[in-house]
C-alpha positions in Angstrom: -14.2 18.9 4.3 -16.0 16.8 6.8 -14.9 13.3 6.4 -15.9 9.5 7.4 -13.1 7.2 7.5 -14.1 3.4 7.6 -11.5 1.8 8.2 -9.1 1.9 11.4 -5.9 -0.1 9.2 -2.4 0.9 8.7 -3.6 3.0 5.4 -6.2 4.6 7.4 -4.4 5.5 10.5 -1.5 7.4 8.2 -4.3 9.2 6.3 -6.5 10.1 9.0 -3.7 12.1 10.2 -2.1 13.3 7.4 -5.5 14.6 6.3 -6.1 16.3 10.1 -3.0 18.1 9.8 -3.8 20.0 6.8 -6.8 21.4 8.5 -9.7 18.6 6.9 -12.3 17.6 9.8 -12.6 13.8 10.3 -16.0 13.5 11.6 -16.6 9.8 12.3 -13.9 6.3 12.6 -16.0 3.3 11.8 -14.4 0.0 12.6 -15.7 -3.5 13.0 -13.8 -3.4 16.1 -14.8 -0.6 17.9 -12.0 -0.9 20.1 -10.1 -0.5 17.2 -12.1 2.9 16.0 -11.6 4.3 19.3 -7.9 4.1 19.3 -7.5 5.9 15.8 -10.6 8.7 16.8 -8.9 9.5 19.7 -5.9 9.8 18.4 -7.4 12.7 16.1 -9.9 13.6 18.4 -13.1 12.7 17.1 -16.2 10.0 17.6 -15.8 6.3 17.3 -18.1 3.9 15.8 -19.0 0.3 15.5 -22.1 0.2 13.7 -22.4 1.3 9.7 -26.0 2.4 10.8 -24.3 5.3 13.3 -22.6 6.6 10.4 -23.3 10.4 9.8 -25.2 11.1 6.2 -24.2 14.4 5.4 -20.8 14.9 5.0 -19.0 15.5 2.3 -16.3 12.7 2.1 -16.5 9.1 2.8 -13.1 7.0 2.7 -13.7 3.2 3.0 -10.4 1.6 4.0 -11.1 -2.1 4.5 -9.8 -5.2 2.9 -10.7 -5.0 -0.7 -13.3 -8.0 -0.2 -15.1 -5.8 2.5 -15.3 -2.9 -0.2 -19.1 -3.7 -1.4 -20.4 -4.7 1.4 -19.4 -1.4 3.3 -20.5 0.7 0.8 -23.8 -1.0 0.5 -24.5 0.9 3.7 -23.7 4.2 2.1 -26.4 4.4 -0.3 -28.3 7.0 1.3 -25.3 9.3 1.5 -24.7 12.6 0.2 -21.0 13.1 -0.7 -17.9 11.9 -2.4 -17.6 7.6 -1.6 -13.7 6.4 -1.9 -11.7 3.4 -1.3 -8.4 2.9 -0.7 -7.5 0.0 -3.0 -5.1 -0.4 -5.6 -6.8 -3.3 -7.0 -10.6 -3.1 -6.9 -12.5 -1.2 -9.6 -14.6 2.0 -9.5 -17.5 0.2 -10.6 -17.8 -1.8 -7.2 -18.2 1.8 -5.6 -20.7 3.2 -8.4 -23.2 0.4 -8.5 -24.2 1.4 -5.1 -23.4 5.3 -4.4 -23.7 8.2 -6.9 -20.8 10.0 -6.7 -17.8 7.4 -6.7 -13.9 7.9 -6.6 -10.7 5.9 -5.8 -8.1 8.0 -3.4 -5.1 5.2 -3.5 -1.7 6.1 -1.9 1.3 4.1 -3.2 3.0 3.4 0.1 3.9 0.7 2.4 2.3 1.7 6.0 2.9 0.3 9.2 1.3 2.2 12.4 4.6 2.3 14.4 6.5 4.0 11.7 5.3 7.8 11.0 5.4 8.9 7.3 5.7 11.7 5.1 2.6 11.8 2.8 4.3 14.9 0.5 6.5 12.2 -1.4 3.5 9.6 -1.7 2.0 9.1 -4.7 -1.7 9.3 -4.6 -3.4 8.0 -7.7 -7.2 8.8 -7.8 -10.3 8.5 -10.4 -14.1 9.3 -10.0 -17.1 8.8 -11.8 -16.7 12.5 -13.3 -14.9 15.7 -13.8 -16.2 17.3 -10.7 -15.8 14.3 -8.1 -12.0 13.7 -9.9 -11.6 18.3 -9.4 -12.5 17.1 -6.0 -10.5 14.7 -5.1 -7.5 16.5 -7.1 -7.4 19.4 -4.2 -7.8 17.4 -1.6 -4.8 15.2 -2.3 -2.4 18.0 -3.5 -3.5 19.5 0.4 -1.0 16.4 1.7 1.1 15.0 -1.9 3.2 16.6 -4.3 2.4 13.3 -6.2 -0.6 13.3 -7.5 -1.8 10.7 -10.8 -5.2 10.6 -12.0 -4.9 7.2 -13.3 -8.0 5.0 -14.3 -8.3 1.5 -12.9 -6.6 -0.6 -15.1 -3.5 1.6 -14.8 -3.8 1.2 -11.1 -3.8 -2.4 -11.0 -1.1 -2.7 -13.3 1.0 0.2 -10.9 -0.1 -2.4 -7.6 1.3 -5.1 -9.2 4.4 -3.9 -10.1 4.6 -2.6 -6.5 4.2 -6.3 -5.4 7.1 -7.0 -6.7 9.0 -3.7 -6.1 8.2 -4.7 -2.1 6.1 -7.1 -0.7 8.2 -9.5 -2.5 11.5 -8.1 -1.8 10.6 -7.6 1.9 9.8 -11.2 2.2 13.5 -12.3 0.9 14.7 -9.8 3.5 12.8 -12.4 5.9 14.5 -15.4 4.1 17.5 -13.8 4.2 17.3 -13.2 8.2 16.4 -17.1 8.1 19.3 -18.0 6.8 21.3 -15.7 8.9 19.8 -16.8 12.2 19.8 -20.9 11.6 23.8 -20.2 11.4 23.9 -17.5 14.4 24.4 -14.4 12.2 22.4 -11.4 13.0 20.2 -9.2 10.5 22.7 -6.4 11.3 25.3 -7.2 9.3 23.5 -7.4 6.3 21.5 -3.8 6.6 24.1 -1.9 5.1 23.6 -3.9 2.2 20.2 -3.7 1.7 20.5 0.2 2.0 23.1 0.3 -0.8 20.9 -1.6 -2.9 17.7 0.1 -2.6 20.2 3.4 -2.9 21.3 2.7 -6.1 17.9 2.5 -8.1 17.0 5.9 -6.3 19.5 7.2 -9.4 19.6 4.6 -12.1 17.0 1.5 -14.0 17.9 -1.6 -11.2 18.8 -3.8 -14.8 21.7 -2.1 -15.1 23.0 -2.3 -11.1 22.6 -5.8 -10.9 25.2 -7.5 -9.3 25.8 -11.3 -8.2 26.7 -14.3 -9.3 23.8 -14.6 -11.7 24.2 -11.7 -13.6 28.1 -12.9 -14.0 26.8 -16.4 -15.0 28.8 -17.6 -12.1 27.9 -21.3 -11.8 30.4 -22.8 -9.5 29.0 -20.3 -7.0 25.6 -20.8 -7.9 26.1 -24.1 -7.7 27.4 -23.8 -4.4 24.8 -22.0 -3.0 22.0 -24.1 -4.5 24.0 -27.2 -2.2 23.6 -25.4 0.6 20.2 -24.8 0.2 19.2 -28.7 -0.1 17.6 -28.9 3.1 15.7 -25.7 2.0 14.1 -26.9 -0.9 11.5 -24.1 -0.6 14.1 -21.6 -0.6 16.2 -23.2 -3.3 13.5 -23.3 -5.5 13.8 -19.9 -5.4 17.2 -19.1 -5.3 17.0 -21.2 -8.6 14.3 -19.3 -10.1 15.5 -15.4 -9.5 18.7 -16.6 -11.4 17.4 -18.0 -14.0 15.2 -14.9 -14.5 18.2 -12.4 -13.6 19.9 -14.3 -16.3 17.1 -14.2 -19.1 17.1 -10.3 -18.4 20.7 -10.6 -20.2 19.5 -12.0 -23.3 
């Protein structure tokens, strides 16, 4: 297929190449910052661009991977287009896609990218929807080219999978960062505490994580919890939340 990508992100950069190296042609990178499109296009070899009005009309694929609140506005531009428009998002809706293009689609990969850090896409889950049966056949064959995981799920089962995958790692990611706080006000590295976070993460690989949880919480351990709560009084951000994953570790008992 001969594709557009617009969009020069972390999700773009992983799927421009995974897409490449199953043989797909990426004809165009469109970024705001064209310095930005260059680095992706040359990185697969192709054209860089920096205006939606250079954007080739006849190919067969157009992936828009902007921030969601760019979405419209970028495929406003793509009106005149003949093929297949997707975005990226796990959030926005179809319908932002189909009040402006024909043939609309959603080609959403459940993953946390950063461009430093190469992935596998065969173990990513890649949930997609179109406006019919032959866009969705479409999009099917293309992502089983570079996932074993694919789910055609429509867009109220996608935002309800995002969501839950805010919580399953944005958030936990961010108390890695509070944990490293604490470690580093009291001149402790993140090291030691890797190990841990490994095991964790391990363990729900193979079992529900309500029945691994460990911790003073789950034990109903107040003097400890009281303990740490104590330290935590100059913190009162991070005590405030210390205070409310136990309490909701502890409902999960009842």
């Amino acid at each position: 297929m001969k594709i557009v990508l617009l969009g020069s992100g972390n999700v773009a950069t992983h799927l421009a190449k995974a897409l490449k190296s199953k043989g797909e042609e990426i004809v165009q990178v469109y970024s705001q910052n064209l310095d930005n499109a260059t680095l992706l296009a040359q990185s697969i070899a192709t054209e860089a661009i920096g205006d939606l009005n250079e954007i080739k009309q006849n190919a067969d694929l157009y992936i828009i991977s902007v921030k969601d609140d760019a979405i419209e506005s970028v495929a406003k531009s793509l009106k005149n287009v003949t093929g297949l428009v997707v975005h990226t998002s796990g959030t926005t809706d179809i319908n932002v896609l189909s009040s402006q293009v024909t043939k609309a689609g959603v080609f959403y990969p459940l993953q946390t990218f950063s461009k430093e850090k190469e992935v596998s896409f065969e173990n990513i889950p890649l949930c997609i929807e179109a406006n019919d049966d032959s866009q969705l056949t479409i999009l099917s064959n293309l992502a089983a080219k570079i996932s074993r995981e694919v789910y055609k799920l429509n867009g109220e089962k996608r935002k309800v999978l995002h969501l839950a995958a805010v919580f399953a790692c944005n958030f936990p990611n961010h108390l890695y960062a509070l944990a490293n706080k604490i470690l580093s006000q009291n001149d402790l590295n993140f090291e030691i505490i890797r190990p841990l976070i490994a095991e964790t993460a391990d363990k729900v690989m193979s079992n529900l994580p309500e029945n691994v949880q460990t911790g003073p919480a789950v034990r109903v351990d107040e003097s400890t919890l009281n303990k740490h709560l104590s330290m935590l009084t100059d913190m009162p951000e991070l005590q405030n939340i210390y205070q409310t994953l136990s309490d909701s570790i502890k409902l999960m008992l009842k």
